[in-house]
N, C-alpha and C positions, 0 to 999 in steps of 0.2 A: 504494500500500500504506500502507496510517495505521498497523499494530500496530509494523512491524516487525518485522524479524530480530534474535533473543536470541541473542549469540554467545557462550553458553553456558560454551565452553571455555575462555573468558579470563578473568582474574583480575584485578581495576584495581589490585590491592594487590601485583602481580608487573611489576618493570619491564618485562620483555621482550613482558608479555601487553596490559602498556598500550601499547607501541611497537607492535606488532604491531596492534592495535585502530585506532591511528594509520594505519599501513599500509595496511591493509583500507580504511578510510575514503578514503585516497589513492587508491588503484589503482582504488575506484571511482568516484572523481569524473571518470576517465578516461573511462568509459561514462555514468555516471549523471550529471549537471549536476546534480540538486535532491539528491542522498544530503547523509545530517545524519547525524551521530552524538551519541548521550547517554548514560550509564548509568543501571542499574538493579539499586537492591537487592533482591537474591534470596538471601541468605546473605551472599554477595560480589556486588560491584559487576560486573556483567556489562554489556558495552557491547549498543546497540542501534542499528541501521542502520537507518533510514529511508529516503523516497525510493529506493528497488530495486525495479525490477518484477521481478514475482513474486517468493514464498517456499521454492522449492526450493533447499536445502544444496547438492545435487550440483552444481546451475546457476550458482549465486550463485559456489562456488567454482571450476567450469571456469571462470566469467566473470573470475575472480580472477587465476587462473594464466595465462591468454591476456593478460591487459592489458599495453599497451606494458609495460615494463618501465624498470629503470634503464638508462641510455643506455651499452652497454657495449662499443660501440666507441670513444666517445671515454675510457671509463674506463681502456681499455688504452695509451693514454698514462702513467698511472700505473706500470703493471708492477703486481707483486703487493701491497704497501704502500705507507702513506701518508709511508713516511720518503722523501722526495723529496728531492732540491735546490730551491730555487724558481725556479729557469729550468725544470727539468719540468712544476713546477706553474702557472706563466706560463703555457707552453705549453696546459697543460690549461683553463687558464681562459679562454684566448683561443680554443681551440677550441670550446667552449662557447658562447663569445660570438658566433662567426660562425654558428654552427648556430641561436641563436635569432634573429640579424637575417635569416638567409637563408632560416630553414624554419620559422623559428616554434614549433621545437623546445625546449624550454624545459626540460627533462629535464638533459641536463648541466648548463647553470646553474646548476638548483636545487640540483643535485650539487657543485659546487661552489663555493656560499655555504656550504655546510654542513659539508664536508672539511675546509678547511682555510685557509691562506691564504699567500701566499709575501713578503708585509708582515711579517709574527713568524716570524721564522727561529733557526733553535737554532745560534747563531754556532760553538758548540767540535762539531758535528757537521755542517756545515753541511745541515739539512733543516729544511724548516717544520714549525712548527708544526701541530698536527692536534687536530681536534674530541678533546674530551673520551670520544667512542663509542666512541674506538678503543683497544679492551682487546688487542686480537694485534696483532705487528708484525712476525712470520718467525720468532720463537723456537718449536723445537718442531715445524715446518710450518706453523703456523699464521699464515696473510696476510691480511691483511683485506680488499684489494678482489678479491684473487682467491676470496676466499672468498663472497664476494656476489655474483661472478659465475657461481662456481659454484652457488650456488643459484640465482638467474634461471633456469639450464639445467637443475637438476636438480629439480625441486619440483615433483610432479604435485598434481595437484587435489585426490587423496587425501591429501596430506599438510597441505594446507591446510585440507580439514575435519575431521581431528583436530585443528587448532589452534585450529579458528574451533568448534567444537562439544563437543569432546573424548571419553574425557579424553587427557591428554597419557601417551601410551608411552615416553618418550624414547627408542624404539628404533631412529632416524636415527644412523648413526653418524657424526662428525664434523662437518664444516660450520659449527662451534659461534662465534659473536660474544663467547660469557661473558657477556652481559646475562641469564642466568638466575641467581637467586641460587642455585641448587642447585649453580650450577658451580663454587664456591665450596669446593671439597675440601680440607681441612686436612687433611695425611697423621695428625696427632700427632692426631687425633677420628677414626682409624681405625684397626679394628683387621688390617685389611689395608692391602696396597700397590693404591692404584688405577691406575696409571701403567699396568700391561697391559692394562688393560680397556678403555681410550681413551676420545675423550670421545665420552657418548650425546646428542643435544640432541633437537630436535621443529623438521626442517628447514621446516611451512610458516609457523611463529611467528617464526623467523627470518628468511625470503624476505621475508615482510610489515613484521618491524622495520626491516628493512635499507631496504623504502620508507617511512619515516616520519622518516629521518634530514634528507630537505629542509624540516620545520618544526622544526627548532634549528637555524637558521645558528651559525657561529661569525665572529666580527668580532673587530677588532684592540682591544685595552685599554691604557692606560698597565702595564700589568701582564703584558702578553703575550696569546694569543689565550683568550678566551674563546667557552664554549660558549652557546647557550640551555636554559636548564632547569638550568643546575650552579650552583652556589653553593660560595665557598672560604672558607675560613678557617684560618688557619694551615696547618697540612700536611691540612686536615681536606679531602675534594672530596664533596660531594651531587648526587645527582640527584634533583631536586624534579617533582610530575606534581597536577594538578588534577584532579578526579572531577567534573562537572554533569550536570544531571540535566532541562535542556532541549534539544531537539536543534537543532543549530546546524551550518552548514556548513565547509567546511575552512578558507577563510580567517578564520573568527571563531574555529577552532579557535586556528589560527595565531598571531592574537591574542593568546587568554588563557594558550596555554604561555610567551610571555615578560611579564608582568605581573609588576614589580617586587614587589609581595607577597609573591612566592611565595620571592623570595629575602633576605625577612627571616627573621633568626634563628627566630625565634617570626612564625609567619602569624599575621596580624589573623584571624580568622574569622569577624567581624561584617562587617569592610570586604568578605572575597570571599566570604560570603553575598548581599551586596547587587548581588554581581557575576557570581552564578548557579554561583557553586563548592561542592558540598557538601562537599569533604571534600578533603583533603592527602596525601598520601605523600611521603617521605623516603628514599633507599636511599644507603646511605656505599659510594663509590669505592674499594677497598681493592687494595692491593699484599699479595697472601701470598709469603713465600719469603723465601730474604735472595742478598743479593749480585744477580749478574746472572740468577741463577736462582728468576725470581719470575712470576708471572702475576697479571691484575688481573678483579675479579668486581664484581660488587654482591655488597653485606651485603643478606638479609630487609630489606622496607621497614618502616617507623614509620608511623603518623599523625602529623600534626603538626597 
């Protein structure tokens, strides 16, 4: 296929629709070896999927929601959160390790580079440290790897292609990561109470984000663990995301999400033109709430 697949429903300028585009790219590199991904302006930067035989939506996404998945027997090592001890996490990563020496299973691994690590540990609670992704922690219901495991199980095809095509319903109820910036609900910019209405998300934007968390590892810093793609400063935390507009495959993807550029204040944009980046986005990490009664969103992205 040379045109490619226009995945229409995604937004590059939305972090959950760029992760999610990520995803897709992921789960089909499972089936497809050559799939590339690149975008394309149409209004918004819409991603494009190369390399997929044939161009049916219905196909493309039953192909979507059948592909291995996240490895989620050894993720139940975990329990529901990523607040572990790091003897749990030990555990979880040495399980991982015998599974890709033994089976060539590579799926937890990648799972966990990117989780966490039991090297930066939070000494006054004792639990490691955890990717930057992780906006729920149990407060509310809301768990984060049960939450991803409940999508794996629940997320039919249909719901995959309102995400990959759209437009987006949020009529899924729950399930939610908070990587959409709508989920971002300030009760005081409302003139109702939202809290009964519970949270609506677009479960197969999700299912797909949730695979694209193995191209941000998090690795240990004199500073504590960091994520790829976040940038701190001061109490300030970003998540930065490149837009190109050649198609390239997952691991050149791989690549250019941690390209130090992108974590300068101010991106060169001459330097990551020359590096096939058209274009930047920015989305600020944010804590709403005060005290222990707070929950964490992306802010709308920037251009940068």
């Amino acid at each position: 296929m040379s045109s490619g697949v226009v995945l229409g429903g995604l937004d590059g300028s939305n972090p959950l629709a760029f992760l999610a585009a990520l995803g897709a790219l992921r789960l089909s590199a499972s089936f497809e070896p050559d799939v590339r991904l690149h975008w394309r302006m149409e209004g918004e930067w819409h991603p494009v999927l190369t390399g997929v035989a044939g161009t049916e939506e219905e196909e493309l996404c039953r192909r979507l929601a059948g592909a291995d998945p996240i490895a989620d027997e050894t993720l139940k090592i975990l329990g529901k959160n990523l607040t572990v001890p790091p003897d749990v996490f030990e555990l979880f990563v040495k399980t991982a390790e015998r599974n890709l020496l033994e089976t060539r299973d590579r799926r937890a691994a990648d799972f966990a580079a990117a989780l966490g690590s039991e090297v930066c540990v939070d000494s006054r609670k004792n639990r490691i440290e955890y990717t930057s992704f992780c906006f729920i922690t149990g407060s509310g219901h809301q768990d984060f790897v049960e939450t991803a495991r409940a999508l794996v199980q629940n997320t039919k095809p249909e719901q995959i292609r309102e995400a990959l095509f759209g437009p987006w319903q949020c009529t899924d109820k729950g399930l939610s990561m908070r990587w959409d910036p709508s989920d971002a609900v300030e009760y005081a910019l409302r003139w109702d109470n939202p809290g009964p209405l519970g949270v609506k998300s677009v479960w197969g934007a999700t299912r797909l984000a949730v695979e694209a968390l193995p191209l941000f590892p998090a690795h240990p810093t004199w500073r504590g663990l960091a994520t790829t793609g976040f940038r701190e400063e001061s109490d300030l935390e970003e998540f930065t995301w490149p837009i190109w507009e050649t198609p390239i495959g997952l691991y050149t993807v791989r690549t250019i999400l941690s390209l130090a550029e992108l974590r300068q204040k101010t991106p060169d944009r001459l330097t990551l033109r020359e590096r096939g980046i058209s274009e930047v986005f920015r989305s600020r990490r944010v804590r709403i709430g005060q005290g222990a009664n707070f929950k964490v969103s992306f802010r709308p992205a920037r251009s940068v």
